[in-house]
VMD Tcl script that draws the C-alpha trace (Angstrom):
set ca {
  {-22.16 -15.50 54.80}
  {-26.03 -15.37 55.19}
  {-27.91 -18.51 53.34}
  {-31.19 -17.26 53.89}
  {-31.72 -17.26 50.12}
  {-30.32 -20.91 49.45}
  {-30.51 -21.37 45.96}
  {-28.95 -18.12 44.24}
  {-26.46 -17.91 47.14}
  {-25.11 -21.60 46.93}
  {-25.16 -21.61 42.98}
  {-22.88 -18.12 43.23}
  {-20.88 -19.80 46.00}
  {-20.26 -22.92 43.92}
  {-19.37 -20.67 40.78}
  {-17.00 -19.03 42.46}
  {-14.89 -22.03 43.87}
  {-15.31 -23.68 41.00}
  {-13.30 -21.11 39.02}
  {-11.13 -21.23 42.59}
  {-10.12 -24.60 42.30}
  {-10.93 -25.88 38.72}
  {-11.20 -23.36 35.65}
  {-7.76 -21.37 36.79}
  {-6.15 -24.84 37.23}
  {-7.56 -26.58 34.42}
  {-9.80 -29.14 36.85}
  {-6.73 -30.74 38.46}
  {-7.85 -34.82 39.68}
  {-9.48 -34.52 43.08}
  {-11.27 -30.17 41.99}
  {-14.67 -31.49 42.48}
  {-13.89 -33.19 46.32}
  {-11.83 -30.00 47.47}
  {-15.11 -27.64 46.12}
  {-17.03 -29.69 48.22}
  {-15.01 -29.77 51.51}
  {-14.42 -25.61 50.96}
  {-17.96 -25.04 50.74}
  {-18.63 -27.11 53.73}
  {-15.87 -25.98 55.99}
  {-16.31 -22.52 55.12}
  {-20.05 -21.99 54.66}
  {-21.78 -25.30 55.83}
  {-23.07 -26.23 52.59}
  {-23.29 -29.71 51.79}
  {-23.25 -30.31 47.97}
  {-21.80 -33.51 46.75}
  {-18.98 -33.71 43.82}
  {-21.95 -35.10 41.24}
  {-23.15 -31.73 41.80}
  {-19.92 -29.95 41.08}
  {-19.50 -32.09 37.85}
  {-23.05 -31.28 36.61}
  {-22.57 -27.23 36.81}
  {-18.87 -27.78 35.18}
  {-20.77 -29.01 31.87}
  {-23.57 -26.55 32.15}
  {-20.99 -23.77 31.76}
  {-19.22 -25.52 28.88}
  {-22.82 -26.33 27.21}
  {-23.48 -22.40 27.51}
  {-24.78 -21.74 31.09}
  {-23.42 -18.22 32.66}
  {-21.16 -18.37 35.75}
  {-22.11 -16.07 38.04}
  {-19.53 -16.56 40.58}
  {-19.65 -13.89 44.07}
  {-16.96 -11.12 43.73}
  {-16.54 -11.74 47.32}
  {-17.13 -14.10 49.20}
  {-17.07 -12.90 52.39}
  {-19.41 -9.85 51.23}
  {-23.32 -9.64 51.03}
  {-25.12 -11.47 48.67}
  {-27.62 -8.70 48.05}
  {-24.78 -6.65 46.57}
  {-24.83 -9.34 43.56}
  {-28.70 -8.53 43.05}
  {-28.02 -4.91 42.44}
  {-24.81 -5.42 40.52}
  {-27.55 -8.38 38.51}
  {-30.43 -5.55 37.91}
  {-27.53 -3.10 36.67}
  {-26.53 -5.52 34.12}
  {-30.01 -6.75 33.20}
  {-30.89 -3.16 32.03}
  {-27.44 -2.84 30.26}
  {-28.52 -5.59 28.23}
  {-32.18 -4.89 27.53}
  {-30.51 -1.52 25.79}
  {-28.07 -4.00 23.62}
  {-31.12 -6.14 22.59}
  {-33.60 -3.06 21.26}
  {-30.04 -0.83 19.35}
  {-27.78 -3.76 18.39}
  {-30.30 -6.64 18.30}
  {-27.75 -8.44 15.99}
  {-25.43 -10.30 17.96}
  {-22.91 -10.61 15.59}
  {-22.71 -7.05 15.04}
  {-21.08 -6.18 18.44}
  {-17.89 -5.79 19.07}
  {-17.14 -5.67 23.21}
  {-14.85 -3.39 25.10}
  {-14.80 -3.59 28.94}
  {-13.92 -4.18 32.39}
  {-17.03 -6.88 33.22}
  {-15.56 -7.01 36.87}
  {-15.73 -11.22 37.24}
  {-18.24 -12.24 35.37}
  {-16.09 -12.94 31.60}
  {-18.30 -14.85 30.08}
  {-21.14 -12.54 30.18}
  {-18.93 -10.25 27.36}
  {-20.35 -13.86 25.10}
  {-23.60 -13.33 25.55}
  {-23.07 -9.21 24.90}
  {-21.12 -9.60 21.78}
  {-20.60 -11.67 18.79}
  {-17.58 -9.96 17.34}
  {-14.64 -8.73 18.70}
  {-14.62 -9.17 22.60}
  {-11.70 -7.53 24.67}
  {-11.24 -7.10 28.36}
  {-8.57 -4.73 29.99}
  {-7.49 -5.41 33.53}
  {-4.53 -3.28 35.03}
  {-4.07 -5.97 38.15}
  {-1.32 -8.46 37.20}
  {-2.55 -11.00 39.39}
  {-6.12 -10.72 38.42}
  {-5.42 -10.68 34.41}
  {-3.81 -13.98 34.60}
  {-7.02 -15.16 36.35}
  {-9.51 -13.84 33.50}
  {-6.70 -15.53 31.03}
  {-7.44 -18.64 32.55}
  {-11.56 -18.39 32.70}
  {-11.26 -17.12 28.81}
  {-8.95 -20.20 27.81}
  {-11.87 -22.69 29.37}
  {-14.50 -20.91 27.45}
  {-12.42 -21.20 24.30}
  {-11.96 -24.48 25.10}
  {-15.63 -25.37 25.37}
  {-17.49 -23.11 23.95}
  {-14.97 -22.21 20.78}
  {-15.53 -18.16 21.34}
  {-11.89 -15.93 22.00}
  {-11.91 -13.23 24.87}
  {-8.67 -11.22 24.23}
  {-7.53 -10.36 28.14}
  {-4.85 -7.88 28.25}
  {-3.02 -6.62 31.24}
  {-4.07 -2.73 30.92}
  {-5.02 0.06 31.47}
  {-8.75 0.79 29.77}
  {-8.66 4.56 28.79}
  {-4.52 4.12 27.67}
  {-5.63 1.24 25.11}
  {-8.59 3.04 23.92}
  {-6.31 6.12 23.20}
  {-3.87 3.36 21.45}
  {-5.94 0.84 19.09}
  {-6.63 1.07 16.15}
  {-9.69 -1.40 16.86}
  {-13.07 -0.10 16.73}
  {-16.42 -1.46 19.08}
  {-19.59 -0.32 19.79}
  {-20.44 -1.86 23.08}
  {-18.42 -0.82 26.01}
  {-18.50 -1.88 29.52}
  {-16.98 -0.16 32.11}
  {-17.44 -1.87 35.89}
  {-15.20 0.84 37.42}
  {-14.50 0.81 41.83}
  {-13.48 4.62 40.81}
  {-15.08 8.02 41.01}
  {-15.73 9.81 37.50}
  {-12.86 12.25 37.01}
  {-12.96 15.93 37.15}
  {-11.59 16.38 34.06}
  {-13.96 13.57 32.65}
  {-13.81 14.92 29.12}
  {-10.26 12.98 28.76}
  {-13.23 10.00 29.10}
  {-14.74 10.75 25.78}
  {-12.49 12.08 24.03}
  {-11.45 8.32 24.93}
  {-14.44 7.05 24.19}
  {-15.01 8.59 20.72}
  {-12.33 7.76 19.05}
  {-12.76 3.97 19.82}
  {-16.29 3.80 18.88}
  {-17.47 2.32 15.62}
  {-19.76 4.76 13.06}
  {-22.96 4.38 14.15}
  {-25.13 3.30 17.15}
  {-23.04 2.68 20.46}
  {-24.12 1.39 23.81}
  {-22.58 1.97 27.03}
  {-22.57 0.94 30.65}
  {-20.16 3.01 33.23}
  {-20.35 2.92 36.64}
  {-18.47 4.41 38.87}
  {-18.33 5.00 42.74}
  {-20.17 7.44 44.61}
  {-20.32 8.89 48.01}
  {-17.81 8.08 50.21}
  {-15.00 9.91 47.79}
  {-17.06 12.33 46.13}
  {-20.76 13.87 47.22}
  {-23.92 13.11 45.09}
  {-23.63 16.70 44.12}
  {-20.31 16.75 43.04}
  {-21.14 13.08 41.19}
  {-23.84 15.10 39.14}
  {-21.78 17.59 38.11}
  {-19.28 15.56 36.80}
  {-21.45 12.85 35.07}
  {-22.88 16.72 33.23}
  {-19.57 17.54 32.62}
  {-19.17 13.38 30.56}
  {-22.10 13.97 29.53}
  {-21.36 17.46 27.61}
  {-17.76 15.92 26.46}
  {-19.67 13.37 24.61}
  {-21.42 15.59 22.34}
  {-18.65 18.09 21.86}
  {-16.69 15.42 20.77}
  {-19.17 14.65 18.13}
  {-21.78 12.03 19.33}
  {-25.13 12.66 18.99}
  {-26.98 11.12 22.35}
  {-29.71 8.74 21.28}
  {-30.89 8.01 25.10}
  {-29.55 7.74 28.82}
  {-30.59 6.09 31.47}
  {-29.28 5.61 35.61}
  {-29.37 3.14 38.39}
  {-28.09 2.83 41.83}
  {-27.01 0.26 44.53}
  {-24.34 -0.65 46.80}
  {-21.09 -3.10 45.75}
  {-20.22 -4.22 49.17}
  {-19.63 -0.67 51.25}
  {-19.64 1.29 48.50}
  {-22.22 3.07 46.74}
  {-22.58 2.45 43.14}
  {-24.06 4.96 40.12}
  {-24.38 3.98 36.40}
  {-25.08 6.27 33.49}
  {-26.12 3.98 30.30}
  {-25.64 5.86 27.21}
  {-26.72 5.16 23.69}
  {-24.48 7.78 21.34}
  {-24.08 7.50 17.89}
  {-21.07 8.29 15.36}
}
mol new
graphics top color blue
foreach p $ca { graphics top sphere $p radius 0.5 }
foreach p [lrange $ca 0 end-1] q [lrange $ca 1 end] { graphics top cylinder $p $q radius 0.2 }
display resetview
């Protein structure tokens, strides 16, 4: 792990074993001390458990964890996945500037408690890992806990419960390690008939590169892209970005279509 950037890399590093060893076992006696003596064994960083404590009740008083995916990975691979995200957002804040107003659909990779501060409504999260739905479970029944606010995790997945519920939303997330399909206009038929009437806003990204070329990653973003409005949304805006999630290189198409 390089700590040439100190702050942002020790605060991710203590978010992450702080979910690790406290929020998916409810902060058994002793969390704080065996955060401390990971972080030092592991990454020679010497934090104390007053520090541990202090972080634990700025996330219940509201403060984002932003815990690293990986912790054996490079840290500049949060930084692009950060930039992604901040753009997603600056779209939510200009179409759906009401809070309360959103209702959240997505798969916001390990970061839960950012679907709180992207939604004031309904807020659901499919995951199709076992293993790694029980986690999020956890991490959503501390921020109940603290900050009052549901996250409904369910162990599924994404594209079968859209085609399913009868629930509507109109901000959708999808963090995908996948390539967009060839037959992507299965995605919006998806898409459509979960979205509410009216504006929608959404984030996909998908994998690039070493599975698919950038060519044939263009054509089938067109081919969404077309889907969408033959399904019946009219596209209000679009936007892209780039960068790399560990080894593997990342595109995201941000879409405003409305109902």
């Amino acid at each position: 792990m390089d700590l040439l950037q100190p702050k942002r890399i020790k605060k991710q590093l203590l978010d992450y074993y702080i979910v690790q060893e406290g929020i998916l076992h409810e902060r058994p006696r002793g969390y704080a001390r065996k955060v401390c003596s990971k972080m030092k064994s592991l990454h020679k960083v010497n934090i104390c458990p007053k520090t541990v404590y202090s972080r634990v009740k700025g996330v219940i008083q509201g403060d984002r964890l932003v815990p690293l995916a990986d912790v054996d990975g490079n840290p500049s691979h949060r930084e692009g996945k950060d930039r992604n995200y901040a753009g997603f957002e600056a779209i939510l804040d200009i179409v759906l500037p009401n809070l309360e107003d959103r209702d959240y659909l997505g798969l916001p990779a390990n970061q839960v408690d950012s679907a709180l501060g992207y939604a004031g409504g309904n807020i659901v999260i499919c995951e199709r890992d076992e293993n790694r739905s029980q986690e999020l479970r956890q991490i959503a029944k501390f921020l109940y806990k603290c900050r009052k606010r549901a996250i409904l995790i369910l162990n599924s997945n994404i594209w079968d419960y859209m085609n399913q519920t009868k629930s509507m939303f109109n901000v959708f997330d999808f963090d995908l390690m996948c390539v967009i399909p060839y037959y992507s206009w299965t995605w919006a038929k998806s898409l459509y008939r979960a979205a509410k009437p009216g504006p929608n806003v959404v984030n996909l990204t998908t994998t690039c590169g070493r599975i698919i070329t950038e060519e044939e990653y263009e054509n089938r973003r067109a081919r969404f892209e077309r889907g969408l409005v033959n399904q019946g949304f009219q596209l209000g805006g679009k936007s892209y970005f780039r960068y790399s999630d560990r080894t593997a290189p990342m595109r995201t198409a941000r879409y405003v279509l409305v109902k």
